[in-house]
N, C-alpha and C positions, 0 to 999 in steps of 0.2 A: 187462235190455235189452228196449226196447219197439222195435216197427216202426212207422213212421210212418203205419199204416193205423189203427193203434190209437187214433192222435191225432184221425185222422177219423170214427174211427166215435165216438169218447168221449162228442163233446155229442149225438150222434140219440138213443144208450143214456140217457144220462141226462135229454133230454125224458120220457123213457117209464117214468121211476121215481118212484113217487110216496111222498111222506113221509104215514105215519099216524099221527100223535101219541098218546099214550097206548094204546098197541098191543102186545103184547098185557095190558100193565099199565101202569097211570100212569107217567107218569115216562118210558118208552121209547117212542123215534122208529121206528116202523119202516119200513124201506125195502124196497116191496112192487115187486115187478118183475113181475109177472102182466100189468101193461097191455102188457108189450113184447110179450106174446103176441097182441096187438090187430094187429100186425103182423108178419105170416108172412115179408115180406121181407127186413125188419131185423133178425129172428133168424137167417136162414136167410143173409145177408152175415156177423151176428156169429159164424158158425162158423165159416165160411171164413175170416175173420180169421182166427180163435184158430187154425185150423187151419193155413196158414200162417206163422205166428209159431211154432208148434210144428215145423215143418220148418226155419226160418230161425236159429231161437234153442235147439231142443235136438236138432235133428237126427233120428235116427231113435228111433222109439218103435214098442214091439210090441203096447202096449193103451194105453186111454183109460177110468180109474176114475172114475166120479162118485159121489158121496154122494148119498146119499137125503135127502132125496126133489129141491131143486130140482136136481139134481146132474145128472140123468134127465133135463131138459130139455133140457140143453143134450150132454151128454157122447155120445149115443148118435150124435148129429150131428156133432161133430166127427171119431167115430172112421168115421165113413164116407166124411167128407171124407180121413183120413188112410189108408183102408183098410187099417185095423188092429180088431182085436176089443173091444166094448166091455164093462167091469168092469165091476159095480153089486158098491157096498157099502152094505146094509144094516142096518136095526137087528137087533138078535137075535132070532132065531126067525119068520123072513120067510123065508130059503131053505131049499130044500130041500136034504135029501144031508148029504153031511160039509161042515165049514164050519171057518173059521179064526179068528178071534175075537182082537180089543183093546178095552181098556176105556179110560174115561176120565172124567173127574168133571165132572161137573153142579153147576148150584148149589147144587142140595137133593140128591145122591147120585152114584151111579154111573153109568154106563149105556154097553152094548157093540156093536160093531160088526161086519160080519162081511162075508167073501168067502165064494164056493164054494172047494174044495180041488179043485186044480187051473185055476183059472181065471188065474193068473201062474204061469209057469215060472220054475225059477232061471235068475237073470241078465236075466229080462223089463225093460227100459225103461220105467216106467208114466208117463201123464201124469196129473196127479191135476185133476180138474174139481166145483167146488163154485160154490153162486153169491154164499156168504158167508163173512168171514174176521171172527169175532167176536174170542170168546177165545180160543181155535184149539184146542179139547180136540177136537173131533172130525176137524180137518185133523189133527193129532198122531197121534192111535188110525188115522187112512186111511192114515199116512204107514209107520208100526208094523204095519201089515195088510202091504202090500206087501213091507217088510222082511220078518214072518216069515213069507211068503210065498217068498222065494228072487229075489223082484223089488228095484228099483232107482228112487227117486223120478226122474227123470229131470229133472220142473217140478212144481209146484203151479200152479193158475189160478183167482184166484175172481174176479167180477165186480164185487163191491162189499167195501171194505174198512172196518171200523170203527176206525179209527184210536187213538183213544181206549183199544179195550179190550184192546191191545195185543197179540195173539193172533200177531202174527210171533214174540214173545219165545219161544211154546212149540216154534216148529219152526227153528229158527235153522239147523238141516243141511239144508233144503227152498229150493231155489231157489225163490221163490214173485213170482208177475208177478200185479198188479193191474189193471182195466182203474179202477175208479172209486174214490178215498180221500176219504171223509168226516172231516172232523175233530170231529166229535162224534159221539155212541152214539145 
C-alpha cells in the first residue's frame, strides 16, 4: 500500500535521478541519486513522506535500520521524523564493540553485514531503509540481521527498484514498498 503523497512526490524524485551508462562497468545503467542532494528541500519532504507512510502503513516502529552506505542518507531522517532510534548496518569490521553478523553472496563471493549487539531489542518493530533493491542479497542479510537480532522486519523501503534483477524474489517474507520501479538493470 502506497499513500497518495507518494504519488506526488514520485516525479520531483525522479527529475533528480540521473542515469550513468556504462557505470560502474559496461553494459550497467546506473541510477545515481547524489543530485537529489542538490536539493535539501526535496529530501528533507521525502522523509516526511516516508515517514508518514510508516506511521499510516506499518504503524508503530521502535527503530529505523539503513544500510550502508546510501541507507545513511536518508534513514537517520526518517527515524527523527518518527522519533524513534536509528540502526546502521554495516559492512564487517566498521563497528565497534560486539556485533551481530549475516552473510550474503556477491557476484564474485561473499561478503557480511553487521549491527551492534544490542542496538534491536527482542520483539523491536524495525523499518528497514536502503536506496536500492538490486538483487536483494543485501536487503535479505539486513532482513536476517534484525531476525537474529530478536527484532521484527516491520517494512522494507528502498527508493529505486531494479525490476529486472528481481531481488523481491530473495525476501518474499519482507513487506517491501518502492517509491520508483525501473524496468530495466
Amino acid at each position: 500500500m502506497t499513500l497518495p503523497r507518494f504519488d506526488q512526490i514520485r516525479p520531483k524524485i525522479e527529475k533528480h535521478i540521473r542515469e550513468v551508462k556504462d557505470f560502474p562497468k559496461k553494459g550497467i545503467n546506473f541510477r545515481d541519486i547524489m543530485p537529489l542532494f542538490t536539493n535539501p528541500q526535496l529530501v528533507n519532504e521525502l522523509c516526511v513522506v516516508i515517514a508518514d507512510h510508516v506511521r499510516h502503513s506499518v504503524g508503530h516502529v521502535d527503530s529505523v535500520a539503513g544500510l550502508e552506505a546510501r541507507g545513511f542518507l536518508f534513514g537517520p531522517q526518517v527515524a527523527i521524523q518518527l522519533g524513534v532510534p536509528f540502526v546502521p548496518i554495516r559492512k564487517k569490521g566498521k563497528l565497534p564493540g560486539a556485533t551481530i553478523e549475516a552473510s550474503y553472496q556477491k557476484e564474485y563471493g561473499e561478503d557480511i553485514v553487521e549491527i551492534q549487539e544490542g542496538a534491536i531489542k527482542q520483539g523491536d518493530v524495525v523499518f528497514l531503509i536502503d536506496d536500492l533493491l538490486a538483487t536483494g542479497g543485501t536487503l535479505r542479510a539486513a532482513a536476517n540481521l534484525v531476525v537474529k537480532a530478536g527484532g521484527k522486519v516491520g517494512e522494507a523501503f528502498v527508493l529505486i527498484e531494479l525490476a529486472p534483477l528481481n531481488g523481491r524474489a530473495k525476501i518474499p517474507d519482507v513487506n517491501l514498498t518502492t517509491l520508483i520501479s525501473y524496468d530495466s538493470a
